[in-house]
C-alpha positions in Angstrom: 33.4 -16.1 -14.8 34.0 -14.8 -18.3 30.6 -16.5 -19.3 29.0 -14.8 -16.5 30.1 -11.4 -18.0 29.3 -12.4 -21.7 25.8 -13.4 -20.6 24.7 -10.1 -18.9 26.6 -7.8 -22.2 24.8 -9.9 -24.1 21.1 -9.7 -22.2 21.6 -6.0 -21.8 22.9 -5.2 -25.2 19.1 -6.6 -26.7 17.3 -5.2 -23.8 18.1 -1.7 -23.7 16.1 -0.2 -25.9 15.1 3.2 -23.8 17.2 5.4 -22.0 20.8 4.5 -21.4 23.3 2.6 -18.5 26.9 2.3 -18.5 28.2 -1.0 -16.5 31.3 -1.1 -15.2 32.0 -4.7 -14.7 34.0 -6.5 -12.2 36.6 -6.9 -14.2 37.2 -3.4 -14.5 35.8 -2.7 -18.1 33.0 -0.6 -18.9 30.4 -1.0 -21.3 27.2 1.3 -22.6 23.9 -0.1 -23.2 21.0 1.7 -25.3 20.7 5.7 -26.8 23.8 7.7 -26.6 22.1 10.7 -26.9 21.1 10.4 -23.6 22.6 11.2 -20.4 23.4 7.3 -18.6 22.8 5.7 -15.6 26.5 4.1 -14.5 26.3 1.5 -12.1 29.4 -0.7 -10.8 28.6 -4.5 -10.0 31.5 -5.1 -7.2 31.8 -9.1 -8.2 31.5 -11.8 -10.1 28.9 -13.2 -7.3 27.0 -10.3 -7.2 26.5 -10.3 -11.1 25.6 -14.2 -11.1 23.1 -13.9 -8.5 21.6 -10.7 -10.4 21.5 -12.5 -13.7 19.8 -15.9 -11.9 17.4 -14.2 -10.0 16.8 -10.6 -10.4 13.4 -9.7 -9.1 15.4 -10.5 -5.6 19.0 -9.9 -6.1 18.5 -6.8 -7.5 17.7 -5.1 -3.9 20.1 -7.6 -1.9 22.8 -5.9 -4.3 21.9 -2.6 -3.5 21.8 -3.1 0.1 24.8 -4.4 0.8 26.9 -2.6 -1.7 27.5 -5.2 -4.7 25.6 -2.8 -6.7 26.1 1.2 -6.8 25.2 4.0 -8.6 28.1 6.1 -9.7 25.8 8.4 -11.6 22.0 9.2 -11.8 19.5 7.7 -8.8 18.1 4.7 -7.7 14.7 5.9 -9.1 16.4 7.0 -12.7 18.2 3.1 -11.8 15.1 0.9 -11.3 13.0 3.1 -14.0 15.6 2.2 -17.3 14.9 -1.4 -15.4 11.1 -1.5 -15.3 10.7 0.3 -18.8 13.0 -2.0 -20.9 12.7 -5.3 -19.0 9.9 -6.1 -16.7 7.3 -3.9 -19.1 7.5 -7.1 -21.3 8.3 -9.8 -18.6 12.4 -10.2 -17.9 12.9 -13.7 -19.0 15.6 -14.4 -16.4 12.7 -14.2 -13.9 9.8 -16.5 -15.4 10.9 -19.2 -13.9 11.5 -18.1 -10.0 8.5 -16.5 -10.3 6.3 -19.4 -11.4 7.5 -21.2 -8.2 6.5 -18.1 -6.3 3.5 -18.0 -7.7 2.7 -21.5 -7.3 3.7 -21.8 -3.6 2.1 -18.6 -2.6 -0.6 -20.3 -0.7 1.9 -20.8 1.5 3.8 -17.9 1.8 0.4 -16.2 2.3 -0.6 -18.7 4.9 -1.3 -15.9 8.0 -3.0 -17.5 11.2 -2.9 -15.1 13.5 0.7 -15.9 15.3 2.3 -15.3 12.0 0.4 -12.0 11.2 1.2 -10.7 14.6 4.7 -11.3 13.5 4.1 -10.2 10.5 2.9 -7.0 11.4 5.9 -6.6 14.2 8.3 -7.0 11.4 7.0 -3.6 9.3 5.4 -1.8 12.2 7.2 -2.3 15.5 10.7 -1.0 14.3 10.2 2.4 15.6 7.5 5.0 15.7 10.1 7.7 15.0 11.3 5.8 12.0 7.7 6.7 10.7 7.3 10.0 11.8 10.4 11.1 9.3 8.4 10.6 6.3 4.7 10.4 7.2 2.3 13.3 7.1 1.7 15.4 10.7 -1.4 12.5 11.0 1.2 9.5 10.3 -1.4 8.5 7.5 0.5 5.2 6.3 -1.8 4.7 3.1 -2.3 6.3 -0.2 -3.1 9.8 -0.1 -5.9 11.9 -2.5 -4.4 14.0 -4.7 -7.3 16.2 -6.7 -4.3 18.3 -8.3 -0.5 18.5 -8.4 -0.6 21.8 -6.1 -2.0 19.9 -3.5 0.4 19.0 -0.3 0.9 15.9 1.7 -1.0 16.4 4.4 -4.0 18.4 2.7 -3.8 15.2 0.3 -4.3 13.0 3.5 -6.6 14.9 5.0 -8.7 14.5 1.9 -8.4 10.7 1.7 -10.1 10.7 5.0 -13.0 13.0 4.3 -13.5 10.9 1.0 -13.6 7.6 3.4 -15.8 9.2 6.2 -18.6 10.8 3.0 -18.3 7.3 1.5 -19.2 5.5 5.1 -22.3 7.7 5.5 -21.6 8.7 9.2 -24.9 8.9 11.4 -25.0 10.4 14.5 -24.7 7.6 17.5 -22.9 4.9 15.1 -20.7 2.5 16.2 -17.6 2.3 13.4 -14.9 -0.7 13.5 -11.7 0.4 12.2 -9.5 -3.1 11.0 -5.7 -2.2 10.8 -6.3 0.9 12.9 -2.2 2.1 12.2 -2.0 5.0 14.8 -5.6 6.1 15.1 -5.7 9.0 12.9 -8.7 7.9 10.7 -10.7 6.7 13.7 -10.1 10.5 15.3 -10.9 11.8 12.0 -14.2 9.7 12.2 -14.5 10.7 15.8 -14.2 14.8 14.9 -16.5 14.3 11.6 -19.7 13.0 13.4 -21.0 12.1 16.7 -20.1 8.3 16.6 -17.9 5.8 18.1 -14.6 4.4 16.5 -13.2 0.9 18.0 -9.9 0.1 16.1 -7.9 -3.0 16.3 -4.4 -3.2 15.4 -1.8 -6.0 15.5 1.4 -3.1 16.4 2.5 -2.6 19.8 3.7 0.8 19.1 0.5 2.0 16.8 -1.5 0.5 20.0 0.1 2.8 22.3 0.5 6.3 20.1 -3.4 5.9 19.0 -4.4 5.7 23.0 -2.5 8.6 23.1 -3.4 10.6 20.9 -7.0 10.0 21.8 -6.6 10.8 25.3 -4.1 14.4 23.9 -7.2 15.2 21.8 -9.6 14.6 24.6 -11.9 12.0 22.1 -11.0 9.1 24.9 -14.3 8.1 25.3 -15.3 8.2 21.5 -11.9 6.1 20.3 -10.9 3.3 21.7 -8.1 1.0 20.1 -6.7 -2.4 21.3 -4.3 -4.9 20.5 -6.7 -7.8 18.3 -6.9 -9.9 15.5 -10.0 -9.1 13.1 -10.8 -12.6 13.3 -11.9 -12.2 17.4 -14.0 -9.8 16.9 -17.5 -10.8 18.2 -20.0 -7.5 17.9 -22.0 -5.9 15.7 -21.2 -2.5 14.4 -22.9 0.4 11.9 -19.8 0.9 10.2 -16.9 -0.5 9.3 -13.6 0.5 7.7 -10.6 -0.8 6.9 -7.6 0.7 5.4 -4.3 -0.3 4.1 -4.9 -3.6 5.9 -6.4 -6.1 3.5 -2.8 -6.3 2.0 -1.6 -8.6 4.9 -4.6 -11.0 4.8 -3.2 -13.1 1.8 -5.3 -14.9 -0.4 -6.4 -18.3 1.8 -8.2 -16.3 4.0 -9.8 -13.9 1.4 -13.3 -15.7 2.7 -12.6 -15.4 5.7 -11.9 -11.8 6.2 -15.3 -10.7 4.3 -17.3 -13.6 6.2 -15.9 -11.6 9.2 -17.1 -8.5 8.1 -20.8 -9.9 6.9 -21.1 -11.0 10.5 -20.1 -8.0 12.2 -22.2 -5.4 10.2 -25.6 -4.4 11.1 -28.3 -5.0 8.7 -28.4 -1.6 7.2 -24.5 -1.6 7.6 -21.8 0.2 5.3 -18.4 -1.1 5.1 -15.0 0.2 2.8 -12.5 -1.1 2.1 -9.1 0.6 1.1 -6.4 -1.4 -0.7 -3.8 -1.6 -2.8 -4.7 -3.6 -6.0 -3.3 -5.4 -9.0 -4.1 -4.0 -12.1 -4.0 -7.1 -13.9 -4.0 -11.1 -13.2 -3.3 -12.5 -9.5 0.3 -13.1 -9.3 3.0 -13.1 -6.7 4.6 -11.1 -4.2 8.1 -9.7 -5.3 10.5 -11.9 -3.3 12.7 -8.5 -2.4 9.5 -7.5 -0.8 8.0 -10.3 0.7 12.0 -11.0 2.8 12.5 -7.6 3.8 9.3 -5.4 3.9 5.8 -7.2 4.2 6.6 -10.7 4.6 2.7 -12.8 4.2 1.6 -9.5 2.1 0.4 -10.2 -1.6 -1.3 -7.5 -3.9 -4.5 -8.6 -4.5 -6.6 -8.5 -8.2 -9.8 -7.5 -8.5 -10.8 -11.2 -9.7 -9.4 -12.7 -6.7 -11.8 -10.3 -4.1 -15.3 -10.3 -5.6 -15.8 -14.0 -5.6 -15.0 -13.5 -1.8 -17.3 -10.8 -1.3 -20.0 -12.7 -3.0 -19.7 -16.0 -1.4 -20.0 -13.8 2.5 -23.1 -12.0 0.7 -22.2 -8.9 1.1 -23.4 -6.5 -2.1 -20.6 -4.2 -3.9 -22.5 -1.1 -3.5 -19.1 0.9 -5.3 -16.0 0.1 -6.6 -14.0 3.2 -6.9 -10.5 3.0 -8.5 -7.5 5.6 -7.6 -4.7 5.5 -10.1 -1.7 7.2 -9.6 -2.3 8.8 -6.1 -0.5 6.2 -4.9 2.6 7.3 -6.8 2.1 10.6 -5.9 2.0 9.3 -2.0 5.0 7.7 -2.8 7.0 10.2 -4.6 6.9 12.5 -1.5 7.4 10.4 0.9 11.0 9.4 -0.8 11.8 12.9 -1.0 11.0 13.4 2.8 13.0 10.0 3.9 15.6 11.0 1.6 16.5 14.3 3.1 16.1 12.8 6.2 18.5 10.1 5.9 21.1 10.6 8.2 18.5 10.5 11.0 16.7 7.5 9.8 20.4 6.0 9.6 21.4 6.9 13.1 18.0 4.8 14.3 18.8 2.1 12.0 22.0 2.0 10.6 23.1 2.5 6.3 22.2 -0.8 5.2 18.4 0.2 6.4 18.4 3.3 5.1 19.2 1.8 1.5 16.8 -0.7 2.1 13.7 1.7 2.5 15.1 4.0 -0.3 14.9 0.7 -2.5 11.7 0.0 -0.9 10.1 3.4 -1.4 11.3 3.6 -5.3 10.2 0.0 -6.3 6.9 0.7 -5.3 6.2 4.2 -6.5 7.4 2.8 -9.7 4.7 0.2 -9.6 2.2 2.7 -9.5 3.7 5.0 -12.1 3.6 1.6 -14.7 0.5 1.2 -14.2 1.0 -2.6 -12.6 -0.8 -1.1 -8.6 -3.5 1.0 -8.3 -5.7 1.2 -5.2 -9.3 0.1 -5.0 -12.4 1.4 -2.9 -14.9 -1.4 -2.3 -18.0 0.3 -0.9 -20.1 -3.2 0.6 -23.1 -3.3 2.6 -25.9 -6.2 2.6 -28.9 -4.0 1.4 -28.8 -1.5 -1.9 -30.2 1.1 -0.5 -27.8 1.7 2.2 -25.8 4.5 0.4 -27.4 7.1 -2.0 -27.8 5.9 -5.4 -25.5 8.4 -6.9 -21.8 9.7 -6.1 -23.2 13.1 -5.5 -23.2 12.9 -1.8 -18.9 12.6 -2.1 -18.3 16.1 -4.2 -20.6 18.5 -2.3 -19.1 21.8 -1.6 -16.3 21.1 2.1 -17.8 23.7 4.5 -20.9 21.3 4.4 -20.5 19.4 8.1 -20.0 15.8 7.4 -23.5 15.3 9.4 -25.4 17.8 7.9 -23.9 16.8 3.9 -24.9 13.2 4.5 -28.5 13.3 5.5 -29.1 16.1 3.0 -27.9 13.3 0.1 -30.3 10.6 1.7 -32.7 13.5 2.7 -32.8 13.5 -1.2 -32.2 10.8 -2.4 -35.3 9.7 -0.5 -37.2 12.6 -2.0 -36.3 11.2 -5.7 -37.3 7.7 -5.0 -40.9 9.2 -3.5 -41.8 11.0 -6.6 -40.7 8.2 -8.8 
């Protein structure tokens, strides 16, 4: 076991480089680790076990250590924790970890493999643990995606409710259209849709309890007859529709059936069609799912890059029409959701229990650091079949907000038809 010990001294004493942690060790002694001029982090690692399983595998054991208590934070946070982590080890690649995650990597076809009995599990495993578990962070509109954040003075739910007038300008509502919503979550883009412009919203969800609030909340806002949701898998679907959007979904498709989600699409949109697509993206190469992430949170998920989806898109023949890139509002997203779970806690652990509660504070930390790093960002794929489906600039997105939806968007194609005449 003294081996054990030497090994991580020695692997922190030429990694920390930034910031500071003091260890205290299983054995009692403490050590420090990088500047002294700044305040440290101080962690305890409760075993021997704990520390081997960290030091074998820490992409994984990390988390597993946290949750169940064979790592703690005597001083500082789990964000200032993970941060002194990301900035002096996995900024440059944490050598301990190359090898685990070439075999992830490698067998990630697999792990990605989602037919649609395993995403309905899946999907049950994140969103089926309890509605209420949700409603403790989430905005008023239980928007479960990243938010649009225009300034730091903005709020969480004026963020949200920007996010969904920037989707509903970018799908260029018409009066009478019939919109598909894929991954529905609990309706509140579809009503958004609904309220926006006279048109009809059909969202399909994999969750139980999203199925049931979004009928609700149709029928309590009296749109009933203009929303409809049901329990289906994308892949089903059989009609053809004006519109179709998809948020915070493409995440769970995983990468064998990249084809076969924007075939899917092709074949559902109408000629003169519009589609978006919302999702979380890597910033740089295709890689792997983080193991912590993929057992506890979003088993089947994967991050996708940017290579990895346009060779889909082309080969259903769909045309990128946009490509709009959001960096750092997903952080920002993040960031106050942690502070809303965090002080409420004690509720979430009277639904769950403590080891939960740690799990969704690592959960919630890990992945606003990935945004702050720079290694997630969140794409906009604008995709239709003909070019002249949207206007041929972005001006149509940033006109002045008490502009109807209706009324803004055939004033842009109103004009943009009136350009291409005199030219």
């Amino acid at each position: 076991m003294a081996l054990i010990g030497a090994i991580a001294r020695n692997r922190l004493e030429r990694a920390i480089r930034k910031g500071c942690i003091e260890v205290r060790f299983p054995d009692g002694k403490t050590a420090r680790y990088g500047s002294y001029r700044v305040r440290p982090v101080r962690i305890a690692i409760a075993s021997n076990a704990w520390l081997r399983r960290i030091l074998l595998d820490p992409e994984l054991q990390v988390g597993e250590a946290y949750m169940a208590g064979g790592l703690t934070i005597e001083f500082g946070d789990l964000y200032d924790l993970l941060d002194l982590f990301w900035v002096n080890f996995l900024a440059d690649g944490l050598p301990a970890a190359r090898l685990p995650a070439l075999f992830r990597k490698s067998a990630r076809l697999i792990a990605q493999f989602n037919p649609q009995e395993r995403s309905a599990r899946n999907v049950a495993h994140h969103y089926d643990i309890g509605n209420d578990l949700y409603r403790l962070f989430l905005d008023e509109d239980m928007q479960y995606s990243c938010a649009y954040f225009p300034d730091a003075e903005v709020t969480l739910e004026q963020a949200q409710e920007l996010k969904k007038e920037h989707i509903a300008r970018k799908l260029c509502l018409r009066p009478g259209d019939r919109v598909l919503d894929i991954g529905c979550g609990w309706g509140g883009l579809a009503l958004h849709l609904c309220r926006s412009e006279d048109v009809r919203v059909e969202g399909v969800t994999l969750s139980c309890e999203q199925y049931e609030l979004a009928r609700k909340r149709a029928a309590d806002q009296g749109l009933g007859d203009q929303a409809t949701f049901r329990i289906e898998d994308y892949r089903s679907l059989t009609d053809e529709y004006d519109r179709i959007v998809s948020v915070g979904m493409f995440e769970h498709v995983g990468v064998p059936h990249y084809q076969e989600y924007f075939r899917q699409i092709a074949a559902r949109l109408s000629p003169d069609g519009v589609a978006l697509v919302h999702t979380i993206g890597r910033a740089g190469r295709p890689g792997a799912t983080n193991p912590w992430i993929a057992r506890h949170i979003f088993p089947g998920g994967y991050i996708p890059a940017l290579s990895e989806i346009l060779p889909a898109i082309e080969q259903a023949g769909l045309t990128v029409l946009d490509i709009e890139v959001l960096r750092l509002h997903y952080a920002e997203t993040l960031k106050a959701w942690r502070a809303r779970f965090l002080a409420r806690a004690a509720e979430a652990e009277a639904l769950h229990d403590a080891r939960f509660v740690r799990m969704w504070e690592f959960y919630l930390v890990c992945s606003e650091l990935s945004f702050r790093h720079g290694v997630h960002n969140v794409f906009q794929l604008q995709l239709g079949k003909r070019q002249e489906s949207v206007p041929l600039t972005r001006d149509y997105l940033y006109q002045p907000d008490p502009i109807p939806v209706s009324k803004r968007t055939k004033s842009c194609l109103n004009e943009e038809r009136r350009h291409q005449n005199v030219r």
